[in-house]
N, C-alpha and C positions, 0 to 999 in steps of 0.2 A: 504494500500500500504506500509506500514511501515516494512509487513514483509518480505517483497523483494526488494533487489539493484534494483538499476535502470538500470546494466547493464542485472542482470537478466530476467527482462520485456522487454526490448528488444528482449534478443535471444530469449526469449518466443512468441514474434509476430513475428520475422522473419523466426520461425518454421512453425510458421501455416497460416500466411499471404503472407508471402516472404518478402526478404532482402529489397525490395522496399518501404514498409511501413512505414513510417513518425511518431514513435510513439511521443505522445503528451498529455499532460494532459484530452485534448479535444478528442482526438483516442479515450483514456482511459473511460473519460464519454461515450462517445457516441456506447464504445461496447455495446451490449445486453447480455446475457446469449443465445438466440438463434440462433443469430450471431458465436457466439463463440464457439457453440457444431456443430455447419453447417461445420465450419471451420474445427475443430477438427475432423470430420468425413470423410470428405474429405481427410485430409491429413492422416488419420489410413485405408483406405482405400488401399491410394496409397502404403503407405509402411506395410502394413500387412505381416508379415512372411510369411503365406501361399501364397503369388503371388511370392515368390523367384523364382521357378520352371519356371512360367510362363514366367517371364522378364528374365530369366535365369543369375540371379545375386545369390552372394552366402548369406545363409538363416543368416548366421552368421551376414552382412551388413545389412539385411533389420529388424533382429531383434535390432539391434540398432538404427536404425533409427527411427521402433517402438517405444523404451523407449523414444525417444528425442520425439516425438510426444505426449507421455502420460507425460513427464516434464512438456512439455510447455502448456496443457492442464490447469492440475494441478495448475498451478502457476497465469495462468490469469485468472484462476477459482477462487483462492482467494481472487484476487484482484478486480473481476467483482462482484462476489455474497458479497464481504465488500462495496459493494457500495449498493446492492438491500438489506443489513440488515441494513441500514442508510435509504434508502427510505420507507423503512417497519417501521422505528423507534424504531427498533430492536438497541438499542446500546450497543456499545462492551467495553470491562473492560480491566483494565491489571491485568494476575492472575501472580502471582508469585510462586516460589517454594511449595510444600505441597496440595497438592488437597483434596476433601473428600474422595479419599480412601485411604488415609494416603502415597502413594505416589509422588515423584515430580511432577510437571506437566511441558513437554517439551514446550517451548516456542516458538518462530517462529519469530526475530527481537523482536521490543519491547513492540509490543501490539498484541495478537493471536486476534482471532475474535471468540466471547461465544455466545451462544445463550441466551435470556433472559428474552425471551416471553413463552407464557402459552404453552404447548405442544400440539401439534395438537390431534383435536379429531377424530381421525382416526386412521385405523391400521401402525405398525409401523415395522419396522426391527431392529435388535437390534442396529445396527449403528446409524440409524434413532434416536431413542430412548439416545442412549446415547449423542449424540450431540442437541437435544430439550430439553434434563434434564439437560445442562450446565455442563456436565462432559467431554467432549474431545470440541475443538476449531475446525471450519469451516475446516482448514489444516488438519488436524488427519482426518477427515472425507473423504476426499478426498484422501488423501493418502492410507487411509484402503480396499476404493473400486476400485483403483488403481492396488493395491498390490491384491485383491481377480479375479481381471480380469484377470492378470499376471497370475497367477495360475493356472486357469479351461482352459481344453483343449479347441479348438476349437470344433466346430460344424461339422467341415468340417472333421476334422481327427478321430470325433467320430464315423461320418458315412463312413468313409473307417474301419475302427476297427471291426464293427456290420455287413459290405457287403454291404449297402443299396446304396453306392455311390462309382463307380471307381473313379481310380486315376484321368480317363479322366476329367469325371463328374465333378469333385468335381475344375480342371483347368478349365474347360469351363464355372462354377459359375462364379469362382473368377473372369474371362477375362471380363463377361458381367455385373456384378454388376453394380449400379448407382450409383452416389455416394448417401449418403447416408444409399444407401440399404444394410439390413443383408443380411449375406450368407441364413440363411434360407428363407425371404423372396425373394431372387433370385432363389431358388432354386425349388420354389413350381411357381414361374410366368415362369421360363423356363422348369415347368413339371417333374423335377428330385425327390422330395419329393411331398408327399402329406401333410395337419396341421395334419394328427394325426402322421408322423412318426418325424414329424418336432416337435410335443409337447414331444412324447418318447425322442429324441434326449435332447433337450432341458430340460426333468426333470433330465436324465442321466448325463448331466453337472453337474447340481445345484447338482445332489449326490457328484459327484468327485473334486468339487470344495470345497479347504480347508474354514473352519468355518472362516467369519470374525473377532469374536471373540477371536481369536487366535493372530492374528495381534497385538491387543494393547498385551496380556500377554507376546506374546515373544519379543516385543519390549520392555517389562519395561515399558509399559504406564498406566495401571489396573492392580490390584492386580487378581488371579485368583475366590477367596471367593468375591473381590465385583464384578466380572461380572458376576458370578454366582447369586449375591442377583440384579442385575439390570436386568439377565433375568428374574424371580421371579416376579418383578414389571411390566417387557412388557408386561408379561403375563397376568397378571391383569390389566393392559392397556388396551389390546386387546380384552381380554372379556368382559371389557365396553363397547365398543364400537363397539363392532359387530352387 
């Protein structure tokens, strides 16, 4: 919690909770991580871009309302999962200036959260990978799959692009969604997609969506040679463990 004001954990639960929420030390323990992405889903539901049409409010509002959604996520995300790497007995360092790839390393208040256990023996993503090998803090990690969801188009505006979904179609998803539920999976329960145009869709994203590793280089976070030598090792990672 060290790396967020306590004004900002507030507006962080009044995003996704409502204004009504009594945040407290005890709030604070007693969120879950699956409480929190419930929350989270619920409220990026309501305010998704793509329903601007629908409620017929302008796209420019709902896409802010968006970002406040994915802040507040973010933020209680740090502060939730710095409590489940203290019950794991995962414990966290303060790094200072200079990292191993001879770069700063950006801080977050006064103490970032590293990881510091053995890295999973499983496959891994390079995000994955660099935050298990103690090179980017719990924050960076979240902020880089943040920043990559921002980026890739929707589902919804792929499949008006390709034909597979009118403008109607693709308004009559959004309206009956659940919460929780993707566009794609509302879309094959109300018959509009079938899983195999819904897997095409769905690779055609992951094509057009920018390389996470791109994030830390234009941020000044990783030099470009050692993300290139860290993919090198995921790769070797992963063929372990296949």
């Amino acid at each position: 919690m060290l790396a967020s004001t306590k004004k900002e954990i507030n507006d962080a639960c009044g995003i996704l909770f409502g204004p009504e929420v009594e945040v407290s030390v005890d709030f604070l323990n007693y969120l879950q991580p699956s409480g929190l992405k419930a929350a989270y889903r619920k409220r990026a539901l309501e305010s998704h871009p793509d329903r601007a049409r629908v409620l017929g409010v302008s796209e420019d509002r709902m896409v802010e309302q968006f970002k406040q959604v994915l802040w507040a996520y973010e933020k209680l995300c740090s502060v939730v999962m710095g409590d489940e790497v203290f019950r794991e007995n995962i414990k966290s360092e303060h790094h200072t200036a200079g990292s191993r790839n001879g770069s700063a390393r950006p801080t977050y208040g006064d103490q970032p959260h590293y990881y510091q256990g053995p890295i999973p023996g499983r496959r891994l993503r390079i995000a994955e990978f660099l935050y298990y090998s103690g090179n980017i803090p719990w924050h960076l990690f979240i902020k880089a799959i943040t920043w990559q969801r921002m980026q890739r188009p929707t589902i919804g505006r792929l499949a008006l692009e390709v034909g597979v979904l009118s403008e109607f179609e693709v308004q009559r998803i959004l309206k009956n969604r659940r919460i929780g539920e993707k566009f794609g999976e509302c879309a094959i329960r109300l018959g509009y997609l079938t899983q195999f145009r819904l897997s095409a869709l769905l690779g055609r994203q992951a094509m057009l969506q920018p390389r996470i590793g791109s994030y830390f280089v234009e941020n000044g976070i990783l030099a470009k040679s050692f993300l290139h030598n860290m993919l090198f090792k995921l790769k070797m990672h992963n063929q372990k463990v296949h």
